[in-house]
Backbone as ProteinMPNN parsed JSONL, in Angstrom:
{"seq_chain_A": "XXXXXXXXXXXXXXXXXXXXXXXXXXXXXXXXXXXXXXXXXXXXXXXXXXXXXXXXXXXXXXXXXXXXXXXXXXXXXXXXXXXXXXXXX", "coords_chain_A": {"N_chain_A": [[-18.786, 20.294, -4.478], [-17.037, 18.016, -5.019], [-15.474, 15.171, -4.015], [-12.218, 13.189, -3.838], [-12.763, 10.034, -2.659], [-10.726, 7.932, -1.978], [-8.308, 9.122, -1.748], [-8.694, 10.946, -0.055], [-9.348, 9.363, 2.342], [-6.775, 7.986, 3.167], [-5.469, 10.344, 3.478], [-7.025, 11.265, 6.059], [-6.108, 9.107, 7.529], [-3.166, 9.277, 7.636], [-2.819, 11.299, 9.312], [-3.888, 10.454, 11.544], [-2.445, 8.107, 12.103], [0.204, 9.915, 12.553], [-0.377, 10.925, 14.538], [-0.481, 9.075, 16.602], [1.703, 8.403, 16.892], [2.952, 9.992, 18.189], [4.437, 10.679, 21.335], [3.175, 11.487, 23.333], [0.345, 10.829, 22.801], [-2.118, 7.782, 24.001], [-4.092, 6.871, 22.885], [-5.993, 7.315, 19.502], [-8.251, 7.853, 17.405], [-10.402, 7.706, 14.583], [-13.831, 8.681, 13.48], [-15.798, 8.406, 10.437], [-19.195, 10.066, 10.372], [-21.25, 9.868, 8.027], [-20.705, 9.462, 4.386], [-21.646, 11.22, 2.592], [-21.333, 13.355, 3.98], [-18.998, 16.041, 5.041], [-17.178, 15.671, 7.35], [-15.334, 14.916, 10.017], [-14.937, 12.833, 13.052], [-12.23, 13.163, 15.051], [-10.827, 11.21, 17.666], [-8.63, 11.707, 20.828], [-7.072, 10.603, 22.885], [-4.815, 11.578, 25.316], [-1.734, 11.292, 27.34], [-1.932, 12.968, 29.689], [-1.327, 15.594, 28.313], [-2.862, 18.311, 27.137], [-5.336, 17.756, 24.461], [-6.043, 19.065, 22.804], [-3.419, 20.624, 21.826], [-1.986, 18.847, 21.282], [-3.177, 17.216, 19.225], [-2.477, 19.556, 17.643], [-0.419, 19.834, 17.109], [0.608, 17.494, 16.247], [-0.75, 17.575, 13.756], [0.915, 20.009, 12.831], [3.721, 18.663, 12.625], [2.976, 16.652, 10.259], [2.254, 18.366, 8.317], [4.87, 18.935, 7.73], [6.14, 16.467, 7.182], [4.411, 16.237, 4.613], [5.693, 18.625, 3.066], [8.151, 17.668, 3.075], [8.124, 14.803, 1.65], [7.409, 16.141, -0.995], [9.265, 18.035, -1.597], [11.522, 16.137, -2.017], [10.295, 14.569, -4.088], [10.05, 16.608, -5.847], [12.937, 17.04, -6.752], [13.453, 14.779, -7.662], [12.357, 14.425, -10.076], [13.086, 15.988, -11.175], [16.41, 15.687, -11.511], [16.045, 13.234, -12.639], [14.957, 14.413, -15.384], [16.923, 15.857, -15.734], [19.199, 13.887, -16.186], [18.118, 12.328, -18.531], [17.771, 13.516, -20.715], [15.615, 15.201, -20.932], [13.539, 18.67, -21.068], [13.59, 20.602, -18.635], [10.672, 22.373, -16.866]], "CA_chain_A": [[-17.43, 19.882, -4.7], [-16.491, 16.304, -5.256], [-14.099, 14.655, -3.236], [-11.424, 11.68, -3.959], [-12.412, 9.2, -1.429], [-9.363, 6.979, -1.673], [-7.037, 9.932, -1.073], [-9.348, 11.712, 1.479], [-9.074, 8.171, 3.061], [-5.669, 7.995, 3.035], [-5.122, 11.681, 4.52], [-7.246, 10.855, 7.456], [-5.232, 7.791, 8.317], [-1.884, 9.794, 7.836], [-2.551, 11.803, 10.768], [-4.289, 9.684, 12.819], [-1.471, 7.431, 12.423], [1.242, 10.567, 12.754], [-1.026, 11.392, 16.008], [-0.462, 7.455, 17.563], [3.102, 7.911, 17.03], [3.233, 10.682, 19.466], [4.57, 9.878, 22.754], [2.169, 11.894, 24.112], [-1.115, 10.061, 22.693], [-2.116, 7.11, 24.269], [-5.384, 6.537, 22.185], [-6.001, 7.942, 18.893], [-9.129, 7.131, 16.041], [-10.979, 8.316, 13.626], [-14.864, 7.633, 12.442], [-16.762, 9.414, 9.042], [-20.122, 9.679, 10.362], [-21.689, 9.246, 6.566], [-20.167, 9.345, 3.748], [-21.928, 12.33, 2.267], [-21.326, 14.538, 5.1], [-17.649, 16.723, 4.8], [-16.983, 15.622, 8.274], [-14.548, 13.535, 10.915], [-14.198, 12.86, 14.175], [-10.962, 12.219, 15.774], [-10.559, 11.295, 19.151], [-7.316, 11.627, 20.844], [-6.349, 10.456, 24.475], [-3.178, 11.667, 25.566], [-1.057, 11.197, 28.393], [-1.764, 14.157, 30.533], [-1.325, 17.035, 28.014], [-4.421, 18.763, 26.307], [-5.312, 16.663, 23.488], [-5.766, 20.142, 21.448], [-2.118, 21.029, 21.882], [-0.891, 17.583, 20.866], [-3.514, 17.448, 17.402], [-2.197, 20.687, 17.016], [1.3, 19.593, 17.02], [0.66, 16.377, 15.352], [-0.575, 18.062, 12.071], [2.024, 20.726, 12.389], [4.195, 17.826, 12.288], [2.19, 15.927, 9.264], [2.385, 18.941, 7.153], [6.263, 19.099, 7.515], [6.414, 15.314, 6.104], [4.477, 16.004, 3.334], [6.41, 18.893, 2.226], [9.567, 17.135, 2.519], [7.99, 13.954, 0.77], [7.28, 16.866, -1.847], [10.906, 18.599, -2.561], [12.131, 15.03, -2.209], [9.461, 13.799, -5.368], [10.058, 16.892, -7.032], [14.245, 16.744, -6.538], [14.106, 13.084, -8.061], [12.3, 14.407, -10.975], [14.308, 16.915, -11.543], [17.181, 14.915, -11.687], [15.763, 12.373, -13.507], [14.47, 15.244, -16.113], [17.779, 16.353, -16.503], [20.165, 12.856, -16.95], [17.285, 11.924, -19.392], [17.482, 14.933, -21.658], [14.187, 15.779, -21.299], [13.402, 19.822, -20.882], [12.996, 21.088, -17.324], [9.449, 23.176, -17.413]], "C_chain_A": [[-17.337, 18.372, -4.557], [-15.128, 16.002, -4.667], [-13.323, 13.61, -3.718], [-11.652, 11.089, -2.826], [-11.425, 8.71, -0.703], [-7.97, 7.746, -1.241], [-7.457, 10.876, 0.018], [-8.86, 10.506, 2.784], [-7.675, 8.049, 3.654], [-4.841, 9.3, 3.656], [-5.478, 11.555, 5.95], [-6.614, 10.15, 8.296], [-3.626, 8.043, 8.439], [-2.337, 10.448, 9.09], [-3.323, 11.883, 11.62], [-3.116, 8.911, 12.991], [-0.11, 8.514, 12.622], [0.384, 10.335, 14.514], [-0.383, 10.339, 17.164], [1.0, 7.603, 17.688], [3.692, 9.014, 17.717], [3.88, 10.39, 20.818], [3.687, 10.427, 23.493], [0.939, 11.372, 23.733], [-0.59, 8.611, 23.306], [-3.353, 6.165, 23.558], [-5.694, 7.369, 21.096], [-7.072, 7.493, 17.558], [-9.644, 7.785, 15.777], [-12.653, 7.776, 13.044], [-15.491, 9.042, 11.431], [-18.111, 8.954, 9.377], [-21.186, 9.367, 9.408], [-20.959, 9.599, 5.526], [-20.399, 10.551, 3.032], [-21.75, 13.668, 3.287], [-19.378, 15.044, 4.709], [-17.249, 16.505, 6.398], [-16.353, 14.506, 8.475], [-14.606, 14.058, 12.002], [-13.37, 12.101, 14.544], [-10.91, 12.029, 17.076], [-9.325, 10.842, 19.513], [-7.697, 11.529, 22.285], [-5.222, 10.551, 24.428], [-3.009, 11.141, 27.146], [-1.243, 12.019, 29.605], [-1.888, 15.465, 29.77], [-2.378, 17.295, 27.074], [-4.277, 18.133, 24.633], [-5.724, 17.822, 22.579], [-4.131, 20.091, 21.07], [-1.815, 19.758, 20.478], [-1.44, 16.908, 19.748], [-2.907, 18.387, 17.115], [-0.836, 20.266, 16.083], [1.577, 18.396, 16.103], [0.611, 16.741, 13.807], [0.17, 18.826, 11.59], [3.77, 19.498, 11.552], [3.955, 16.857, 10.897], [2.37, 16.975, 7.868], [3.92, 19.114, 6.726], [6.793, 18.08, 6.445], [6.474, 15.404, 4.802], [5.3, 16.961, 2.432], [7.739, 18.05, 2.124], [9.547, 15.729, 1.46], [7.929, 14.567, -0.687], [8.45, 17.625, -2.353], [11.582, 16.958, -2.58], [11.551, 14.482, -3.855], [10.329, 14.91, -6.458], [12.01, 17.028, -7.622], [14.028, 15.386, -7.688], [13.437, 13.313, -9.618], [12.767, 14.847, -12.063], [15.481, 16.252, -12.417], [17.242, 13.619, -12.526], [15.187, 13.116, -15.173], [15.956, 15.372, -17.127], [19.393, 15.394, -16.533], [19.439, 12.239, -17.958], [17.39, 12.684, -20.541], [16.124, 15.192, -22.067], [14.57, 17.515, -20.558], [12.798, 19.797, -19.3], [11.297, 22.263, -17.926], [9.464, 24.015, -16.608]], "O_chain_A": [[-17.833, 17.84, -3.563], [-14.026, 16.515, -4.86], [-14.125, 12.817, -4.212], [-10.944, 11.4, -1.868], [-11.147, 8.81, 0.492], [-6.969, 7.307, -0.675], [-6.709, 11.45, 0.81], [-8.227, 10.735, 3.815], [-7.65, 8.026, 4.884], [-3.748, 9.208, 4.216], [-4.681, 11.663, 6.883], [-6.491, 10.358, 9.503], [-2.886, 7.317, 9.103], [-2.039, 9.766, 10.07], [-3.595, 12.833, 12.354], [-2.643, 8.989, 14.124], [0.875, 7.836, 12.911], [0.767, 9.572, 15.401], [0.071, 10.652, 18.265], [1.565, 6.952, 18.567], [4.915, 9.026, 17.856], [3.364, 9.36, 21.25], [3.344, 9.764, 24.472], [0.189, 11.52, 24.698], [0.567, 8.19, 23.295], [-3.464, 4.949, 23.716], [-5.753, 8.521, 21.525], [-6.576, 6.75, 16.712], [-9.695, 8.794, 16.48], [-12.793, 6.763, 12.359], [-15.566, 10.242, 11.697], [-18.489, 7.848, 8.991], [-22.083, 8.63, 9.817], [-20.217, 10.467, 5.986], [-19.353, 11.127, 2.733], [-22.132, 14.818, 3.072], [-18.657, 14.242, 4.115], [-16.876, 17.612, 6.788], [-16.417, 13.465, 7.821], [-14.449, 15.254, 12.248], [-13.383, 10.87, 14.54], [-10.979, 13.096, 17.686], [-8.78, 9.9, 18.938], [-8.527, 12.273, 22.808], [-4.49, 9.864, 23.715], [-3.882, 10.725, 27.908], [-0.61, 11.66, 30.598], [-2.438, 16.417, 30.324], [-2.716, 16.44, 26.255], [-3.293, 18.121, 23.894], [-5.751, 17.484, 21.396], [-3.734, 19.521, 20.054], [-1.559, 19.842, 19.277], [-0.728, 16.112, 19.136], [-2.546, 18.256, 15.945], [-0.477, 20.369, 14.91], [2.552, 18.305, 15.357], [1.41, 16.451, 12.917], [0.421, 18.831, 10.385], [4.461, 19.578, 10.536], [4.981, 16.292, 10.518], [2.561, 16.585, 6.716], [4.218, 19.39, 5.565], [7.447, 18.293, 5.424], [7.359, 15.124, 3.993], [5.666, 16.583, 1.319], [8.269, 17.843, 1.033], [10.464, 15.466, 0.682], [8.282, 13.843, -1.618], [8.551, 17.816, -3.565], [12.317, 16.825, -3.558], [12.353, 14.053, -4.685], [10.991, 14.571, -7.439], [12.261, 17.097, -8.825], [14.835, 15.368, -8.618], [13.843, 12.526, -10.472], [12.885, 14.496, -13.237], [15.54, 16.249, -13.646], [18.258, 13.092, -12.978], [15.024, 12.321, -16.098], [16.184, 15.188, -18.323], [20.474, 15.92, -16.8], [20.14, 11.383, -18.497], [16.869, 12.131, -21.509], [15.643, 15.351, -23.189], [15.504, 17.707, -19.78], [11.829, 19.158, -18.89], [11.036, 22.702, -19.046], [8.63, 24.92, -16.645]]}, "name": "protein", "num_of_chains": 1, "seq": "XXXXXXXXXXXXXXXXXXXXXXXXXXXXXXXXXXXXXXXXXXXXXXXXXXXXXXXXXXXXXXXXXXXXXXXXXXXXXXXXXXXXXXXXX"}
């Protein structure tokens, strides 16, 4: 399987950066030990509470975004579909 780097890239760093904006992390990064490998490690320091919990919660959180970044995209196309007179599909 072939990957998109630049948007694999770009996923990783969404929720490492959702993770940091935790109040419960206090430390939060990411390294790709080669480039050919399907692997990351994240490391998370929290505050006190199990640094499973609070990835857990972080990506629960991360996947919420993107759907709402996602009825928001597809809302605007919508709407832009149909003051355009183009055909909804």
């Amino acid at each position: 399987m072939q990957e998109n780097k630049p948007l694999d890239e770009s996923r990783k760093t969404a929720q490492t950066s959702g993770t940091k904006m935790a109040p419960r992390v206090s430390v939060c990064g990411y390294n790709i030990p080669h480039p050919s490998e399907a692997r990351v490690n994240i490391r998370v320091q929290t505050t006190g509470d199990p640094a499973k919990g609070v990835l857990k919660d972080s990506c629960q959180d991360l996947m919420m975004i993107c759907q709402h970044v996602r009825s928001t995209f597809d809302q605007v196309v919508a709407d832009f579909k149909n003051n355009n007179g183009f055909e909804s599909d």
